[in-house]
C-alpha positions in Angstrom: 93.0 98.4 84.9 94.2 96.2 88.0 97.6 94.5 87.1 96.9 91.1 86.6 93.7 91.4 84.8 93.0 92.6 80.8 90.1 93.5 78.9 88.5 91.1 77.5 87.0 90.7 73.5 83.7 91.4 75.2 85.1 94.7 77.3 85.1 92.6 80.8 88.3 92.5 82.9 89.6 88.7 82.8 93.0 87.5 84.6 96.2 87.2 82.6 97.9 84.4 83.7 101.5 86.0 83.0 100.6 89.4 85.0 98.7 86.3 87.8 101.8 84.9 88.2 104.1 88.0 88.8 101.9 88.6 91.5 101.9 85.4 92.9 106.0 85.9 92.8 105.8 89.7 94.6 103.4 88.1 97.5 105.8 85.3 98.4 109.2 88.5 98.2 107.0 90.1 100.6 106.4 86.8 102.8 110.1 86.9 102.7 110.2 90.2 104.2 112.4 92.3 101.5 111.3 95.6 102.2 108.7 97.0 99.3 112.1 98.9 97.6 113.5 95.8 97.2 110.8 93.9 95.8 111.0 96.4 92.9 114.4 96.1 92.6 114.1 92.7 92.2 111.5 92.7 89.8 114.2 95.2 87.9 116.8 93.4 87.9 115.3 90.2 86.3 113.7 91.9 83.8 110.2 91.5 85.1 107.6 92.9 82.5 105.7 96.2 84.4 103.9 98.1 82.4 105.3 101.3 82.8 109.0 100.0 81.9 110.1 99.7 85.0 109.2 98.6 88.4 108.8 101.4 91.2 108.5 100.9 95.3 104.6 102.7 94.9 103.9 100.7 91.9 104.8 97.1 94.2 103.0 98.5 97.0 99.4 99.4 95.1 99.8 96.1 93.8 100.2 94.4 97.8 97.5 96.6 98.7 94.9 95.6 96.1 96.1 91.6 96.5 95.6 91.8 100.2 
């Protein structure tokens, strides 16, 4: 399931506005130019919900690649 989105009482995929908003937050790092690794440790360091625990540089990149 794309981060950013959950399933829905009816099965369909519907945007979470917490996860909508994290991604809102790695696009504008990104704008800023920190490199992807640094995006992720960013995310790590504030204690940024991921879903696997913790933040990782592929993780922050399949996410910029989907958002694009």
């Amino acid at each position: 399931m794309p981060f950013g989105n959950v399933v829905g009482a009816d099965g369909k995929l519907v945007r979470d506005a917490k996860e909508q908003a994290l991604v809102e937050r790695i696009k504008e790092l990104r704008a800023r130019r920190l490199t992807i690794k640094n995006i992720a440790a960013t995310l790590n360091r504030d204690g940024a919900p991921a879903r696997g625990g913790r933040w990782h540089a592929t993780t922050v990149a399949r996410l910029l690649r989907r958002a694009a």
